[in-house]
C-alpha positions as CSV (number, residue, x, y, z in Angstrom):
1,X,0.0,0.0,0.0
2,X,1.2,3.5,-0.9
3,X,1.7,6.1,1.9
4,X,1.4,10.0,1.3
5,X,4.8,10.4,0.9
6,X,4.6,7.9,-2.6
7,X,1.1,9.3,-4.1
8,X,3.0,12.8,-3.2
9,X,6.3,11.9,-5.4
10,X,4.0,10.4,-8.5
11,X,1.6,13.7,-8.1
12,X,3.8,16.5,-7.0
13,X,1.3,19.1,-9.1
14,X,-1.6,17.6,-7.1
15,X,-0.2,17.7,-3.8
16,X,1.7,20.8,-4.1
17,X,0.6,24.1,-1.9
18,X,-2.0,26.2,-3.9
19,X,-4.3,28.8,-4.2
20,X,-7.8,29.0,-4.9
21,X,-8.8,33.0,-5.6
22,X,-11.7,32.9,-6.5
23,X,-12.9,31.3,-2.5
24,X,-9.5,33.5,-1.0
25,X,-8.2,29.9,-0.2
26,X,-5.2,27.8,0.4
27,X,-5.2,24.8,-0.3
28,X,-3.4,21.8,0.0
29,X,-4.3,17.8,-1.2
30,X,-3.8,14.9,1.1
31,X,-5.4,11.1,1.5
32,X,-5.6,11.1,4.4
33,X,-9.7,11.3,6.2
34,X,-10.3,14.2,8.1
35,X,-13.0,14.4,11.3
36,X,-16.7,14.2,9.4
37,X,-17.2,17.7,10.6
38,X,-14.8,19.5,9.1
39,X,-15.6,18.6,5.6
40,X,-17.1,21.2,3.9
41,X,-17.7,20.1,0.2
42,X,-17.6,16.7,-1.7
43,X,-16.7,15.9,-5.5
44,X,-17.7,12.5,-6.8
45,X,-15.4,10.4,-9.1
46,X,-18.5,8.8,-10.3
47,X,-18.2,5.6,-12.5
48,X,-20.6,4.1,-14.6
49,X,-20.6,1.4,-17.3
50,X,-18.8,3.9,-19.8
51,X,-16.5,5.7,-17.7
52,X,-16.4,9.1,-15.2
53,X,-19.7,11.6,-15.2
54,X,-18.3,15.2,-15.9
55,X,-20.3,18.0,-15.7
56,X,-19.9,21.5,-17.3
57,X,-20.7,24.7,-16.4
58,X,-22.8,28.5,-17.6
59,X,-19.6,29.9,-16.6
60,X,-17.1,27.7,-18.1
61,X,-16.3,25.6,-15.4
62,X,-15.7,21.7,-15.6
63,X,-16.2,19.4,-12.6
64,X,-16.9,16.3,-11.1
65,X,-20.4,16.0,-9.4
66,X,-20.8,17.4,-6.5
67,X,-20.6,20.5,-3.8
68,X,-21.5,21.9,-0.6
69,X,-22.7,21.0,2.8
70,X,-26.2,22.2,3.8
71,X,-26.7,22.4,7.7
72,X,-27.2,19.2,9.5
73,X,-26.4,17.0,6.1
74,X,-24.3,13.7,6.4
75,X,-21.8,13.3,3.8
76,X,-23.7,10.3,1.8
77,X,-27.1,13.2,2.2
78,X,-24.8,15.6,0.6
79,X,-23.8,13.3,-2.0
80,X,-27.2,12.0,-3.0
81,X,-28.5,15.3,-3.2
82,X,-25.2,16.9,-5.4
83,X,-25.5,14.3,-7.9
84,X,-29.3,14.4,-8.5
85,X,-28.7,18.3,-8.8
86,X,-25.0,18.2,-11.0
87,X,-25.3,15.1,-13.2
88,X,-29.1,13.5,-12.8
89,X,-27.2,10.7,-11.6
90,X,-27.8,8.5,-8.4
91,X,-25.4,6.2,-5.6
92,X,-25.5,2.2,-6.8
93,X,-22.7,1.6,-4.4
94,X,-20.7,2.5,-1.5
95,X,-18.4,5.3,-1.3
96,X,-14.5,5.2,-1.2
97,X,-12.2,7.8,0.2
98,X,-9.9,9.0,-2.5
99,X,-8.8,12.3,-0.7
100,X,-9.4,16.4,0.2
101,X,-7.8,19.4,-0.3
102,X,-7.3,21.1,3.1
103,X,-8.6,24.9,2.6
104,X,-7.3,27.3,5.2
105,X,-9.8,30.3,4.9
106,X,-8.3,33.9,4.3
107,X,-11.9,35.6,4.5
108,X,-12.6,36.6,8.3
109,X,-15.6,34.6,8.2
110,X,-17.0,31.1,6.7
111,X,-18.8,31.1,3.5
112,X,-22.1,30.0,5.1
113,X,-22.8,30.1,9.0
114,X,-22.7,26.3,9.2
115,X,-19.9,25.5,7.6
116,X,-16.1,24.7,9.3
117,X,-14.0,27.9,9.9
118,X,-11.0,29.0,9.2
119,X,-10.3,25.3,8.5
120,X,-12.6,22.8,6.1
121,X,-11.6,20.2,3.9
122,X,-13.4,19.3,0.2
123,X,-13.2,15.6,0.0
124,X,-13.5,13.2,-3.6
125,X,-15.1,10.1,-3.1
126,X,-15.2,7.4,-5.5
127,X,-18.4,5.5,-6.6
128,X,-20.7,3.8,-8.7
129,X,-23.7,5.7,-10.2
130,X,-26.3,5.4,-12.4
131,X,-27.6,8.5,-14.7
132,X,-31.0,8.5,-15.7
133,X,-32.3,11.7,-15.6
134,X,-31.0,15.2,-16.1
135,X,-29.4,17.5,-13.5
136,X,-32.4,19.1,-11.4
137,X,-30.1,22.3,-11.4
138,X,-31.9,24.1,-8.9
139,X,-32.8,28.0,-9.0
140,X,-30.1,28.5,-5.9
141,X,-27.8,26.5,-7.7
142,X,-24.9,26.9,-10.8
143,X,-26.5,26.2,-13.9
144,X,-24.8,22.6,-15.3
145,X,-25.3,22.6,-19.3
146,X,-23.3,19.3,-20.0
147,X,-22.7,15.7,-18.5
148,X,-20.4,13.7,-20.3
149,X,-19.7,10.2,-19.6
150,X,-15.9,9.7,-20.8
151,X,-13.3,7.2,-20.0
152,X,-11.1,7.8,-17.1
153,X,-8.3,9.6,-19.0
154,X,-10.7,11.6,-21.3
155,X,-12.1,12.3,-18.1
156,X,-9.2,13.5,-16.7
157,X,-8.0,15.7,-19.8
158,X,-11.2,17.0,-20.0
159,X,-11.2,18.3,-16.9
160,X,-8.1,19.8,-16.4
161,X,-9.1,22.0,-19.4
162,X,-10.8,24.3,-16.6
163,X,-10.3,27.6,-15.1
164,X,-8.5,26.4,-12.0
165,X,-7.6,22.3,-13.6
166,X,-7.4,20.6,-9.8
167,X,-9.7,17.7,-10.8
168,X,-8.4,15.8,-14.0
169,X,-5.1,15.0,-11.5
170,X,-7.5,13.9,-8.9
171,X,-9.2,11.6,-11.6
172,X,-5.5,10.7,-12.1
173,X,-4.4,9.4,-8.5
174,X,-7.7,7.4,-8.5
175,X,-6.9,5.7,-11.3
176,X,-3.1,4.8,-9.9
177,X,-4.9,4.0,-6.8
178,X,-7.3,1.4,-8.7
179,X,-10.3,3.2,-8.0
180,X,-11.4,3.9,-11.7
């Protein structure tokens, strides 16, 4: 089994220090499971019989399924609700820890009341899914115009053609980690 230290040395981009502007956060990736209440947001490496669900953006943006924590939501909650809203697509199986990027907030104050503050993590799973509707895309909610289903390194391509790029190498390690 593969420590850290190893996943760190084949994906030094992924695991490197970063900065996401556009939430004032920095960032850094680990595997390693943080307490349940300090995760903030979930992304979904979701596999199906043809590959990973990708979803697009109004804006431009290209991600896997997924998003924030409402108040009082466990994680599977908050990932049965993300996909039904980001890709039409629903849990056929288990979940499987893949890892989270540790934010450390810069803004004096979390983006909603209930989430962790200054520290939150935003954890990929892995699992199977079905799609068999479209995205609900709710009125509160980004606008998703496109789910693809491609195969894992399509996927992955595909996705680091995006403003900020952080999830095609995620889609990456889970497929060196035998996950896709």
């Amino acid at each position: 089994m593969q420590t850290e230290e190893t996943w760190a040395e084949q994906f030094p981009e992924l695991f490197a220090p970063g900065h996401w502007a556009w939430g004032e956060l920095d960032v850094r990736f680990s595997v390693e499971e943080p307490a349940d209440e300090l995760i903030s947001n979930v992304h979904v490496i979701c596999r199906t019989d043809g590959g990973i669900v990708v979803c697009g953006n109004d804006l431009g943006w290209r991600f896997l399924p997924g998003g924030t924590r409402e108040p009082d939501e466990t994680i599977e909650q908050l990932v049965t609700r993300e996909l039904l809203e980001e890709a039409g697509a629903r849990l056929t199986g288990p979940m499987t820890w893949v890892g989270a990027h540790r934010a450390d907030h810069r803004r004096p104050t979390p983006y909603r009341p209930h989430l962790p503050h200054p520290l939150s993590y935003w954890a990929i799973v892995a699992a199977d899914v079905v799609v068999d509707q479209a995205p609900t895309n709710p009125d509160d909610g980004e606008q998703v115009t496109e789910v693809l289903v491609l195969p894992p390194s399509q996927a992955a391509d595909w996705l680091e053609d995006s403003p900020d790029g952080v999830m095609g190498p995620v889609v990456r390690l889970a497929l060196a980690m035998g996950l896709v």
